[in-house]
N, C-alpha and C positions, 0 to 999 in steps of 0.2 A: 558488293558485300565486303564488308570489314571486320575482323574477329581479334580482339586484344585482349591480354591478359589483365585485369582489375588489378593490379598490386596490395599487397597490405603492408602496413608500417607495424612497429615496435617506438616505444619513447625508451630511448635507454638512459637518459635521465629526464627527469621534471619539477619542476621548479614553479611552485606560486610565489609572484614577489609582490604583490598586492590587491587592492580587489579596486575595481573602477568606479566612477561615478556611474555609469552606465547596468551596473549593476554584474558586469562582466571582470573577470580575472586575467589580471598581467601573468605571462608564465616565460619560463626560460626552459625551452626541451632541444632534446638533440633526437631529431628521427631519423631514422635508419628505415630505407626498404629495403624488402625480403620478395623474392623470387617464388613467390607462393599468391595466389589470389580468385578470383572470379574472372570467367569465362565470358565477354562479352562480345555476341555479335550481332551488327549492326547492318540493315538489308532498308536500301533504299522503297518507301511504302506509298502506293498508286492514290492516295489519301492523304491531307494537309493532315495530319494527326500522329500522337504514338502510340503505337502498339507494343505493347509491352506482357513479357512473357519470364519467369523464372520464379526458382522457389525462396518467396518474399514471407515473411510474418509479420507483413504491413500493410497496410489499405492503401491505394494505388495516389490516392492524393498525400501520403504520408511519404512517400516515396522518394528518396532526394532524388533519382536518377528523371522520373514525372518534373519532378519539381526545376533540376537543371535545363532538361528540355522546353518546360514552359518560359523557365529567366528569359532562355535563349530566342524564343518565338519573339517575347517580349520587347528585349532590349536591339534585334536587330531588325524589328518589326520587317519580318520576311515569313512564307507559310514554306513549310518541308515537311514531309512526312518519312518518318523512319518506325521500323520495328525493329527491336532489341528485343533479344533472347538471352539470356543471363541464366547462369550455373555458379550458385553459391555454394562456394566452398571457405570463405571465410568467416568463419564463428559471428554469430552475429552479436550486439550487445556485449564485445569479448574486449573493444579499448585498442581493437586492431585496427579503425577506422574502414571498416568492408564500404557501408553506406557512402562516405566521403570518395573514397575513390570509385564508385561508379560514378559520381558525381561527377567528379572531375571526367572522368575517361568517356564521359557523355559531352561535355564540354568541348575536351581536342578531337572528337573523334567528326562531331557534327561540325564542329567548325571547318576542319580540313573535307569533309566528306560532302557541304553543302556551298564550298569556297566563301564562305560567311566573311573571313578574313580579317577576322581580330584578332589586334595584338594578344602579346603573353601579359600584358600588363592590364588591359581590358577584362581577357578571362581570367586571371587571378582577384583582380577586383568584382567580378561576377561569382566567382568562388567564396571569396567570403561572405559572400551575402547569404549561401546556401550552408556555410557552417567554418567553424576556426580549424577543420582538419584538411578540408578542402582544399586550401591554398598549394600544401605541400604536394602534392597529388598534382596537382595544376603546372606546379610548377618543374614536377618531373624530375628530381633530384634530392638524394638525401642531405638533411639540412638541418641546421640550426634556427630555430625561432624564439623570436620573442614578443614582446604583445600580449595580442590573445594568440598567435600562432601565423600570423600574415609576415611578418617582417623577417625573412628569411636569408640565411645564408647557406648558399652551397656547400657543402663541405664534403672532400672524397675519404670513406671509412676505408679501416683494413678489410678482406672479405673473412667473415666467419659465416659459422653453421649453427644457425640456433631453432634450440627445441623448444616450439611454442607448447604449451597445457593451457586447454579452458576447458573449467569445470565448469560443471551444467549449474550457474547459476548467471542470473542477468542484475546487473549493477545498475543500477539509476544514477548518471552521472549529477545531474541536475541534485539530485538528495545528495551525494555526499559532497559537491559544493556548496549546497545550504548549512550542512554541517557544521554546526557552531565550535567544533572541536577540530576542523581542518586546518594545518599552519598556513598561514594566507602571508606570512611578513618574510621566507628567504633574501637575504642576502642579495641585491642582483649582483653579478658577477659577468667577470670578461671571461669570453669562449677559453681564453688559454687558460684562465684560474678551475673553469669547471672542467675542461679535460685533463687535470692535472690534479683533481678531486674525484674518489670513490663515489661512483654515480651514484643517485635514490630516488624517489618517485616521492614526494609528499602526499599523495591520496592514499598511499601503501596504508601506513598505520591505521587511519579511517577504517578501510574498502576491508581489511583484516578483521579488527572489533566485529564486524556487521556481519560477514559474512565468513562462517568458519573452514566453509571449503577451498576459500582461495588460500588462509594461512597454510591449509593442511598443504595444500599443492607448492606452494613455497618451499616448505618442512621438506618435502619430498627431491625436491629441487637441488635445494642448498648444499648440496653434498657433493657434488659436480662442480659448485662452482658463484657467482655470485648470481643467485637467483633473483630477478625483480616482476612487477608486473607492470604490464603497459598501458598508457593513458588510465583512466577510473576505470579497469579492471573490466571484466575478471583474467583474460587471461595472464599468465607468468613467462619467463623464457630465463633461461640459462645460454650462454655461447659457449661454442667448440668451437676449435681450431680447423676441425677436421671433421667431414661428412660419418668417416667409422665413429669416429669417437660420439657423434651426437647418436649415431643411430644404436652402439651400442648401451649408452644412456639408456636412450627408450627401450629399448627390449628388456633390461635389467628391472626398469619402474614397473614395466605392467600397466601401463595407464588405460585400462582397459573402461574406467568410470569419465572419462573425459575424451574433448574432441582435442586429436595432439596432430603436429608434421612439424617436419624438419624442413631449413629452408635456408637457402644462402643468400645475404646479405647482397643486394646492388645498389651501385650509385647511381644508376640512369635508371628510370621508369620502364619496364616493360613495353606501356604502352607508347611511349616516344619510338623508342625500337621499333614498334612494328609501323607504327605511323611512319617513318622514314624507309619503310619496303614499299608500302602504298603509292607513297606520293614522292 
């Protein structure tokens, strides 16, 4: 039996700097993981199959974590059987990436757990194929990407305490990248010119028009601090310096209409950590 924490990210900037012939979006974001996530645990299963179990609002073939397990049947043409049990606690439809990193963390978990033994460069290329958030997750460190989100660079943040808000509404990312009104032409820029630039999220202005509960939650925000929201929304986050200072934030807001936690920033994956107790 193996049990890891899922992690979730934050984009504390993001950047469209063109659209592709593919029909897919160049992007420059810097993600940050946060010490907040989904509970997964993973129990070797007497059956070539997966059993899979947790509170989903998706039909089982829609399921990245189905869908990782299948790549993986696929691409190392071997039969294993596991059951996953999964406790969501990250917002789902919120831009936190919950789906992506079960993804991933189905990925390192089966491969060290069934000694599969593929590279990081293998399962990161088997991660994109499951989604552009994947990668980051895969790759177990906060980062810089650009692309559609594959072409990474490590980077170690300061540690802060930030307070996520997601309002009870779900974003269609897919709609607000149809969005004929979305800035698709930033600037590309070198990592030191964007760290040395007040961060912004280009979907921000859209994901706000469309949906009034995320500006409200913004509104709400901003007064703490530079408030943004993460990938196509909905959730927001503001950072503190300090675990009081975020949690007295929240107690002040009341955010009693939204799903909120407080969570501190890391640079290594949860799930690498506990992979290296394991094995």
């Amino acid at each position: 039996m193996i049990e890891v924490l899922s992690p979730c990210k934050i984009n504390l900037f993001l950047y469209i700097t063109g659209k592709r012939p593919d029909g897919y979006h160049n992007l420059q974001t810097l993600f940050a993981l946060l010490e907040h996530g989904d509970s997964m645990r993973f129990d070797e299963h007497y059956c070539n199959e997966l059993s899979l179990s947790g509170n989903f609002n998706c039909k089982l073939e829609d399921n990245l974590i189905y869908k990782a397990y299948d790549l993986l049947k696929s691409y190392t043409k071997q039969d294993f059987g596991v059951k996953i049990d999964v406790t969501k606690r990250i917002p789902q439809g919120g831009g936190l990436g919950g789906g992506s990193s079960n993804a991933a963390s189905t990925l390192l978990v089966l491969n060290k757990m069934f000694k599969l033994n593929l590279s990081l460069d293998e399962l990161l290329k088997l991660g994109l194929k499951l989604g552009a958030d994947v990668p980051v997750f895969v790759n177990g460190h906060s980062a810089f990407a650009a692309g559609v989100g594959e072409q990474l660079q490590n980077i170690n943040l300061k540690e802060q305490y930030f307070l996520v808000v997601t309002p009870s509404v779900h974003v269609s990312t897919a709609a607000i990248f149809q969005d004929q009104n979305l800035k698709r032409d930033t600037k590309v820029r070198t990592l030191s010119e964007l760290m040395n630039s007040e961060f912004s999220n280009d979907m921000q202005e859209i994901v706000v028009k469309k949906y009034d509960k995320v500006g409200h939650t913004l509104t709400r925000l901003i007064k703490y601090g530079h408030a943004q929201m993460s990938g196509s929304g909905s959730s927001c986050f503001v950072a503190f310096d300090s675990l009081k200072a975020a949690q007295q934030a929240c107690d002040e807001l009341e955010l009693t209409d939204c799903a909120v936690f407080i969570a501190k920033s890391i640079n290594t994956s949860t799930v690498y950590s506990a992979l290296n107790e394991y094995f």
